[in-house]
C-alpha positions in Angstrom: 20.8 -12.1 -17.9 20.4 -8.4 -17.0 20.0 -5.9 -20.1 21.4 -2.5 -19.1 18.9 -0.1 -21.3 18.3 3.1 -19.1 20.3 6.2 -20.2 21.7 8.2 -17.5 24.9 9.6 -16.3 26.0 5.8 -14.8 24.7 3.1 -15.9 23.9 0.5 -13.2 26.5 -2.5 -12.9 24.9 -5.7 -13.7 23.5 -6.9 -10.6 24.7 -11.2 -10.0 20.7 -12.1 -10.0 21.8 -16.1 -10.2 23.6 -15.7 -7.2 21.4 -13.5 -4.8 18.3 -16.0 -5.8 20.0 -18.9 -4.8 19.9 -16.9 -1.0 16.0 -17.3 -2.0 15.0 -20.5 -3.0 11.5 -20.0 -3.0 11.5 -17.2 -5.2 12.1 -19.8 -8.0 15.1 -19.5 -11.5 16.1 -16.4 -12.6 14.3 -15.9 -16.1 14.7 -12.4 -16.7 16.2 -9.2 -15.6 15.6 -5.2 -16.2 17.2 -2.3 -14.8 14.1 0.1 -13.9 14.1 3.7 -15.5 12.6 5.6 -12.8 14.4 7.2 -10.1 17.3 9.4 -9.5 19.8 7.8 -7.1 18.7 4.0 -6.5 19.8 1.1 -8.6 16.8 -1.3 -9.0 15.6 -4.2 -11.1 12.7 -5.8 -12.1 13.5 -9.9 -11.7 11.3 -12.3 -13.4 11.8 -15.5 -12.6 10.2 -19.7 -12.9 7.5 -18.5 -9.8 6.9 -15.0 -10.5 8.5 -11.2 -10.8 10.6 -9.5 -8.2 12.2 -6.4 -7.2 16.2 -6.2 -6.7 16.9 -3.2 -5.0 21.0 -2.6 -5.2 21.3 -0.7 -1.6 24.5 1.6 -2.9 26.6 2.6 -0.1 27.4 6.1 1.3 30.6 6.3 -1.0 27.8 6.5 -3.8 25.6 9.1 -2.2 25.3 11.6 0.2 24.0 10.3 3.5 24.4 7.0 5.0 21.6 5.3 3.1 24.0 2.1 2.5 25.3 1.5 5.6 24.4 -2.3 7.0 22.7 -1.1 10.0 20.8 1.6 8.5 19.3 -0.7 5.6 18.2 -3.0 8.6 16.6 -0.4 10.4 14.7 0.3 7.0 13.8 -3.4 6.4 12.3 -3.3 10.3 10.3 -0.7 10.2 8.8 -1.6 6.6 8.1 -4.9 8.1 6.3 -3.8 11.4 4.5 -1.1 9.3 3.3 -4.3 7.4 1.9 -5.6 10.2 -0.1 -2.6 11.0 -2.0 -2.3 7.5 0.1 0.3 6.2 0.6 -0.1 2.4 4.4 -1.2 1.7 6.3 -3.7 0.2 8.9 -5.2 2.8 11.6 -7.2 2.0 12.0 -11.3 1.5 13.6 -12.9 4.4 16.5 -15.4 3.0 17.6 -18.5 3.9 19.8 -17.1 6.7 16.9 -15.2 8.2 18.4 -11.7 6.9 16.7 -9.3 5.1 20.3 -8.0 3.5 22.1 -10.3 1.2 25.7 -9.3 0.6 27.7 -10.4 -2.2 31.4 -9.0 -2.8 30.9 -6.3 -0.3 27.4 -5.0 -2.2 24.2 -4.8 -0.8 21.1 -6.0 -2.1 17.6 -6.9 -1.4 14.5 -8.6 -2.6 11.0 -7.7 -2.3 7.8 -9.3 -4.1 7.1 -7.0 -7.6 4.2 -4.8 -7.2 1.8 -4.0 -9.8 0.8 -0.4 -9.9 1.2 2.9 -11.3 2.7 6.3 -10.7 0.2 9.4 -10.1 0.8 12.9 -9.5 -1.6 15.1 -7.9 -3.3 16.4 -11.2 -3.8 12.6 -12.1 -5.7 12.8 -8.6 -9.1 13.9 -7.7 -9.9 16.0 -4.4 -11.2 13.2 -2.6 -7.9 11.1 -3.3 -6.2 14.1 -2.4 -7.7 13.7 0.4 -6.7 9.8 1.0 -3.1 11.1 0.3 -3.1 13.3 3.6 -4.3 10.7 5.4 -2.1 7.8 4.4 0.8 10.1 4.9 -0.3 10.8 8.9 -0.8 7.2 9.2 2.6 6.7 8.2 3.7 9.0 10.8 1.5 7.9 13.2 2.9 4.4 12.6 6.4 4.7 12.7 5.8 7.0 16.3 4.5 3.1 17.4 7.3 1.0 15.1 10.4 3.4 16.0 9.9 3.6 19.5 13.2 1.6 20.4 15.1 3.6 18.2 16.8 6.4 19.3 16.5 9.7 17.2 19.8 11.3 15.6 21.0 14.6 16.2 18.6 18.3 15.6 18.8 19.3 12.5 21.0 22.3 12.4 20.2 26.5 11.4 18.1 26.8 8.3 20.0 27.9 4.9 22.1 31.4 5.4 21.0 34.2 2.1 24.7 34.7 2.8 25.5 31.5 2.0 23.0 31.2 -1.0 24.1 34.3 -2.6 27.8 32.7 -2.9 25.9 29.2 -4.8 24.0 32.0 -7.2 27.3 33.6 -8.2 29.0 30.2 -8.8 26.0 28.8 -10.7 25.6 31.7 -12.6 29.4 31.9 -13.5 29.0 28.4 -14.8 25.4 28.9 -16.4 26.9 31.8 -18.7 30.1 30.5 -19.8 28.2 27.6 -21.8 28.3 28.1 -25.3 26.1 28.0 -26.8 23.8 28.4 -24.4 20.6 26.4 -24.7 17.0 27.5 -23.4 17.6 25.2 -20.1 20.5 27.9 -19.7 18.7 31.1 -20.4 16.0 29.8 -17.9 18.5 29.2 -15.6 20.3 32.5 -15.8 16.6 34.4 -15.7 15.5 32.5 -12.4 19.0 32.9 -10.2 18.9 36.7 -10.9 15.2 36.6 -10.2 15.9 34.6 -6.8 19.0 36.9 -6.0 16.1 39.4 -5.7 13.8 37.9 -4.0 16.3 36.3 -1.4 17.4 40.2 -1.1 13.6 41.2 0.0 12.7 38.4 1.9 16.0 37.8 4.4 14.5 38.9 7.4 12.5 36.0 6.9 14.8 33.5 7.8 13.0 31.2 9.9 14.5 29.9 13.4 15.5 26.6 14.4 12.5 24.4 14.5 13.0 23.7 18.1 9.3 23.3 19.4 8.2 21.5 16.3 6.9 18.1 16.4 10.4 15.7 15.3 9.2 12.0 14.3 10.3 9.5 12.1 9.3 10.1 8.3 10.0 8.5 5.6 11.9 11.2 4.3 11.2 11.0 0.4 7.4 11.0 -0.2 6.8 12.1 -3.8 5.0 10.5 -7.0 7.4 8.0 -7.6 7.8 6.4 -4.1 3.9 5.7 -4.2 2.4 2.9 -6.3 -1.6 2.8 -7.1 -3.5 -0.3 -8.4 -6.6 2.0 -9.9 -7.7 4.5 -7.3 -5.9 3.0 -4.3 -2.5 3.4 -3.0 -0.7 -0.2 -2.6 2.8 0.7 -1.8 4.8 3.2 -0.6 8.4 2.0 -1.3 12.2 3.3 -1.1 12.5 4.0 2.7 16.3 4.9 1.7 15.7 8.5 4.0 13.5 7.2 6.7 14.8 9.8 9.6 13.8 11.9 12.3 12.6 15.5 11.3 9.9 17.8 11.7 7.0 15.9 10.6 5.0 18.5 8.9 7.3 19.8 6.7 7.4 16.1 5.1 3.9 17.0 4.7 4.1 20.1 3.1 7.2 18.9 1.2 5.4 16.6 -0.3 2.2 18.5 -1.3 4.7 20.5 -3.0 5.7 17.4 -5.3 2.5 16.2 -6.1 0.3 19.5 -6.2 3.1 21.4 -8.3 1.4 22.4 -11.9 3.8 22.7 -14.9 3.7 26.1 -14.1 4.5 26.4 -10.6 1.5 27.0 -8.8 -0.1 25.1 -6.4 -3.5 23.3 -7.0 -4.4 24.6 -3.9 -8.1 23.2 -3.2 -6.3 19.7 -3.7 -3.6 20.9 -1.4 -6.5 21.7 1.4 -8.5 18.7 1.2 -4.7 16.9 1.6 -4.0 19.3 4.5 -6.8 18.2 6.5 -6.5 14.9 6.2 -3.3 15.1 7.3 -3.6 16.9 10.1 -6.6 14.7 11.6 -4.5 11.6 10.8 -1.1 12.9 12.5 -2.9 14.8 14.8 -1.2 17.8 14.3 -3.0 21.4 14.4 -2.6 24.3 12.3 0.5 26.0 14.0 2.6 23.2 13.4 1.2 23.6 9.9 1.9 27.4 9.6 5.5 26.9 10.8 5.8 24.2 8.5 5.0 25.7 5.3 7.6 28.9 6.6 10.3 26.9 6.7 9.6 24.4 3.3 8.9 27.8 1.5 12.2 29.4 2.7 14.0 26.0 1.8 12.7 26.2 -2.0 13.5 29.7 -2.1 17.8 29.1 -1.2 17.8 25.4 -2.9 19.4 24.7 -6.1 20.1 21.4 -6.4 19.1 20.9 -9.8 21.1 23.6 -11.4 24.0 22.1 -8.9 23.6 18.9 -10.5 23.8 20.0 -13.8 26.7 22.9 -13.5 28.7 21.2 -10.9 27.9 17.5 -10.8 27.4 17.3 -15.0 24.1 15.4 -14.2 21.4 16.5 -16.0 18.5 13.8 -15.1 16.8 16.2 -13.0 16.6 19.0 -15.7 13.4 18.3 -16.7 12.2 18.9 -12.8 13.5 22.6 -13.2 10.9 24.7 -15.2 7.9 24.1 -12.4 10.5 23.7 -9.0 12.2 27.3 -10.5 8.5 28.8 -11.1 7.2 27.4 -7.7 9.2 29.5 -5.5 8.6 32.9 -6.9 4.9 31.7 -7.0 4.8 30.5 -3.8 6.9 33.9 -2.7 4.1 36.3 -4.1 1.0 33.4 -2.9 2.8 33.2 0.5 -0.8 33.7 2.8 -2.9 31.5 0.2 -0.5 28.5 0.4 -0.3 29.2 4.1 -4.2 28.9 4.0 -4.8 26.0 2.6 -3.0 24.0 5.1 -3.8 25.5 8.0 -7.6 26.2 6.9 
């Protein structure tokens, strides 16, 4: 029934499509199933079946990642607020109700849940013009904006803690390069890597009096926590779903904004396209109603988070995971760009 065919590190179980339809009546036979090749973390299949196509989303619990993202409650939560932002216009995909009136359908202790399949495509911000750039920012604030209204009930988790300690960075560099140079033979993802933790090391030597404070006066919201190309569908020039709402949260809300202008605006070599980045900017911040000190603090702290993270190189030296190495060239080049461009980036979203 379901053809496992995407190459990665794990290979997603074969989901029991029979059995979660029959929850779902409506939604028709199962026909047809297809693990999806996009993504990094999330199990999820495209389900055609005698009344249409559907996506099963395999919620994996927090013994397979690194938050709580699959606990019961939490995928409720999600399903809620995807629901009531629904209601308000906002573009997402909530899930199918069941016969039981739950949104969550567990079988043999797994999660799982299905939505209606949406057509659309991926873009990234060169794929965008400044004018959609523009629609970005705005849909993103309106997001904010609507989970403030949906979330209300909700109470917020805990601060978020002290940003990332040099100290503690320069210990990951030493490990990482440790591991990075006893490959052999070492390939041209390794000599990169090796070039851009020494070059970091230096820069993380010049710049630690930067260290930004805890974000105490900055505006916490909800967010949806992982806004980036591939959690945004478009059907020609319009956006028709944002989806995986695995790491909806509470945090600052304008570094989700700046976060994500630094996925989609990222050029192969690192640098921002910053004119699209300050049509997005302002859209944002009229939408979300923020103004240009939140901004400014904003795009402090994101920088100083690119310029101690390391994921990548910790999921490919640590974890043995190397689906993210393609991500590596432009996220490596970014942060020494961004570094030496600090008061231009800083500009465009505060302009």
């Amino acid at each position: 029934m379901c053809r496992v065919l995407r190459s990665s590190v794990t290979l997603p179980p074969v989901p029991p499509v029979g059995e979660v339809l029959r929850r779902y009546p409506d939604a028709g036979e199962p026909l047809a199933c297809e693990p999806l090749d996009k993504g990094l973390l999330n199990h999820g299949y495209r389900v055609s079946t005698s009344r249409g196509s559907y996506f099963l989303k395999h919620h994996l619990d927090k013994h397979h990642l690194d938050d709580a993202s699959g606990d019961h409650a939490t995928i409720v939560r999600q399903h809620r607020a995807t629901q009531q932002l629904h209601s308000l216009g906002v573009p997402v995909a909530p899930p199918l109700t069941d016969t039981q009136g739950d949104t969550v359908t567990v079988i043999d202790g797994e999660r799982y849940a299905l939505h209606r399949w949406v057509d659309g495509l991926h873009r990234d911000g060169a794929q965008l013009t400044t004018a959609q750039s523009r629609r970005l920012g705005a849909l993103l604030g309106a997001v904010h904006m609507g989970l403030e209204q949906v979330m209300e009930a909700d109470p917020p988790p805990p601060a978020r803690g002290q940003s990332s300690d040099p100290a503690d960075t320069f210990t990951l560099i030493d490990k990482l390069l440790t591991a990075a140079r006893r490959l052999g033979p070492r390939d041209a993802f390794d000599e990169l890597a090796v070039h851009r933790l020494v070059e970091r090391r230096a820069l993380l030597e010049q710049h630690a009096h930067r260290r930004p404070p805890t974000p105490e006066g900055s505006a916490r919201g909800w967010v949806h926590g992982d806004f980036h190309p591939l959690n945004l569908l478009y059907k020609g020039a319009d956006p028709v779903a944002i989806v995986d709402w695995d790491r909806l949260g509470v945090q600052p809300r304008a570094e989700e904004a700046v976060r994500a202008a630094a996925i989609f605006f990222v050029r192969p070599d690192g640098k921002l396209a910053l004119e699209k980045v300050r049509a997005y900017a302002r859209a944002y911040r009229r939408s979300a109603g923020a103004g240009a000190a939140e901004l400014a603090a904003a795009v402090h702290r994101v920088w100083w988070e690119r310029l101690n993270d390391f994921w990548i190189l910790s999921w490919r030296y640590s974890l043995h995971d190397r689906r993210a190495d393609p991500q590596f060239p432009a996220v490596s080049a970014l942060a020494v760009w961004w570094t030496r461009e600090y008061e231009a980036v800083a500009e465009a979203f505060t302009a």
